[in-house]
C-alpha positions in Angstrom: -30.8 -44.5 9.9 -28.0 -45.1 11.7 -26.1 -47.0 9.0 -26.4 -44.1 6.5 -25.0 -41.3 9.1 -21.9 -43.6 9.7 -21.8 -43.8 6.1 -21.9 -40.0 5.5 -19.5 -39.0 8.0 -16.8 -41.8 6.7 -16.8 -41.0 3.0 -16.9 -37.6 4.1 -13.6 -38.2 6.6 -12.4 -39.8 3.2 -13.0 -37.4 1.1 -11.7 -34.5 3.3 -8.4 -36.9 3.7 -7.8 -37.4 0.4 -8.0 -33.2 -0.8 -5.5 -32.8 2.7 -3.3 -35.3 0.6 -3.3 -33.9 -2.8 -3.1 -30.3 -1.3 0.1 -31.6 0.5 1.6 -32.8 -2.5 1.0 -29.6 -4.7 3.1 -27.5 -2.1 6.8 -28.0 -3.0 8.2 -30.1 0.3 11.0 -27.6 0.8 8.9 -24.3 1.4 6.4 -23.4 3.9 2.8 -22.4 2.7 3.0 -18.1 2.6 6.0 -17.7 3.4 8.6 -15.5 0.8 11.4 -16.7 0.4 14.3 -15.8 -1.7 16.7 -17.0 -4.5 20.2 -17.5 -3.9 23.4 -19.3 -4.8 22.7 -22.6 -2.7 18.6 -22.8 -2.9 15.8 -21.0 -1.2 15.7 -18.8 2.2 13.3 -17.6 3.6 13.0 -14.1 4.4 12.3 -12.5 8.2 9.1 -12.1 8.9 8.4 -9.2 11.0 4.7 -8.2 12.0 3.9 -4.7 11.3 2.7 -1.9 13.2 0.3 0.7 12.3 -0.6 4.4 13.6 -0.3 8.1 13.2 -2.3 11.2 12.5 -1.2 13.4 9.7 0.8 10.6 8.2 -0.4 7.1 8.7 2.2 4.6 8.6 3.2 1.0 9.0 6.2 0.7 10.9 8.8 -2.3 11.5 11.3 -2.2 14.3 14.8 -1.9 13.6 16.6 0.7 10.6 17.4 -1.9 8.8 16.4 -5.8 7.9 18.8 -8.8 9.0 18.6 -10.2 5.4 20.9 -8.1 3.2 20.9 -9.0 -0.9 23.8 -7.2 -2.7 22.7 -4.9 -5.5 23.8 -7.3 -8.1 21.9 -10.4 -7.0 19.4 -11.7 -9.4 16.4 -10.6 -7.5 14.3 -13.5 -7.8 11.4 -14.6 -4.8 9.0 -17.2 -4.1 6.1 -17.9 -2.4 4.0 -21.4 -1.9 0.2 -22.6 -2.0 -1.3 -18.8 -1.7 -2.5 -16.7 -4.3 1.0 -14.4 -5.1 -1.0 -11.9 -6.0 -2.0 -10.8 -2.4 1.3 -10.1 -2.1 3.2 -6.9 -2.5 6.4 -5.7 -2.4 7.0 -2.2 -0.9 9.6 0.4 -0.2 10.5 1.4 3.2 12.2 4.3 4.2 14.4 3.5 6.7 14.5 6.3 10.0 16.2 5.9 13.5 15.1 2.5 14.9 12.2 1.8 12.4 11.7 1.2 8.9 8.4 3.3 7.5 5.5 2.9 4.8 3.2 5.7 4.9 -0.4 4.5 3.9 -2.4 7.7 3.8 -2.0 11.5 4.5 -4.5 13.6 6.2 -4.5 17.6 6.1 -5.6 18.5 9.8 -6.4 21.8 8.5 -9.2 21.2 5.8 -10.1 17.4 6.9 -10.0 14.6 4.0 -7.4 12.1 3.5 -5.6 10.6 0.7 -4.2 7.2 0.4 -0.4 7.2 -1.0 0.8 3.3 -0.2 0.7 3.0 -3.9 3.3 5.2 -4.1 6.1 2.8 -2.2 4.2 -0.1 -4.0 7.0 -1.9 -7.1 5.4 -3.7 -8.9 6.0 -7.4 -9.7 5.9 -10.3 -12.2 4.3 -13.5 -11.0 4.7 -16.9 -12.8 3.7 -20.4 -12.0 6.6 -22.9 -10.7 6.5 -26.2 -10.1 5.1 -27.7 -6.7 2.2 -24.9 -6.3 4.4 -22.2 -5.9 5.1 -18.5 -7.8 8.1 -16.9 -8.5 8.0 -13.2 -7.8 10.1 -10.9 -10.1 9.9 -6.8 -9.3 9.7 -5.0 -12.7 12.5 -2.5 -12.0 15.8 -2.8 -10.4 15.9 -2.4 -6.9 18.9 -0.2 -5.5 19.8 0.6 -1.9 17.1 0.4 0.7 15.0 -1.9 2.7 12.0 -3.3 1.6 9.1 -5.5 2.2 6.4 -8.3 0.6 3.2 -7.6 3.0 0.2 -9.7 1.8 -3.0 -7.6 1.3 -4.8 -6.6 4.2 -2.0 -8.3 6.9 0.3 -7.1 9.6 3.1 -9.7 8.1 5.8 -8.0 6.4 9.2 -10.1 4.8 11.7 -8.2 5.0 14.6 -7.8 3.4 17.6 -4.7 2.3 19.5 -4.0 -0.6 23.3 -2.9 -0.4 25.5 -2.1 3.0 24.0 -1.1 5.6 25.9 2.1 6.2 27.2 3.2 9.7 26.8 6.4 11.5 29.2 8.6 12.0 
């Protein structure tokens, strides 16, 4: 009896090692598993990832600190993302609208007068194209041109957002 526990438990050990191993080796080295990063010039970055805040009444909104993100892509840059050993489709990318000392995504809207609610996140959502790359990773591709403003990939049902703007970040006067 003994013999065939300790026979179980190391060709399960084994077994268990050797998915760890091939699961390894189907990330791409170079990127870290859920984590967007983005295209440029010299490689990959990775975008900021901020963690999300959610409240309100008549408006209910995620909210990032800061107006704007650190990562800034000029309007002409090939908007081109990727994301590593996840399913890409949990992600989406989102508009922000950038107020004060937060950036905002309103999820629903409630009327406080007649009750009922109405979900509107679809609104900010762009869509995008996913394709298989090499290493168990996706490339992420919006549909539409992007033009000035901050935005976001937030996978479904997380308080992770990557952040990153579009243009100059212009001052106040």
């Amino acid at each position: 009896m003994f013999k065939l526990k300790f026979f179980v438990s190391v060709a399960a050990f084994l077994i268990s090692a050797m998915f760890t191993k091939v699961w390894a080796q189907a990330v791409d080295a170079g990127q870290q598993i859920g984590i967007v990063y983005y295209v440029d010039q010299n490689g990959f970055k990775a975008l900021s990832k901020e963690t999300v805040v959610q409240s309100g009444r008549s408006k209910y909104s995620a909210r990032v600190k800061g107006a704007h993100a650190t990562i800034r892509l000029p309007e002409e840059h090939p908007l081109t993302f990727r994301v590593c050993g996840v399913d890409p489709s949990r992600f989406k990318l989102f508009k922000f609208k950038s107020e004060d000392h937060e950036r905002t995504l309103v999820i629903a809207k409630t009327n406080m007068l007649i009750g009922g609610s109405k979900v509107v996140i679809s609104d900010s959502e762009i869509p995008v194209t996913i394709h298989a790359a090499e290493g168990g990773c996706f490339t992420l591709t919006p549909q539409r041109t992007l033009g000035d403003g901050e935005f976001g990939f937030s996978p479904v049902e997380s308080l992770d957002a990557f952040m990153f703007g579009i243009g100059h970040v212009k001052e106040p006067k």
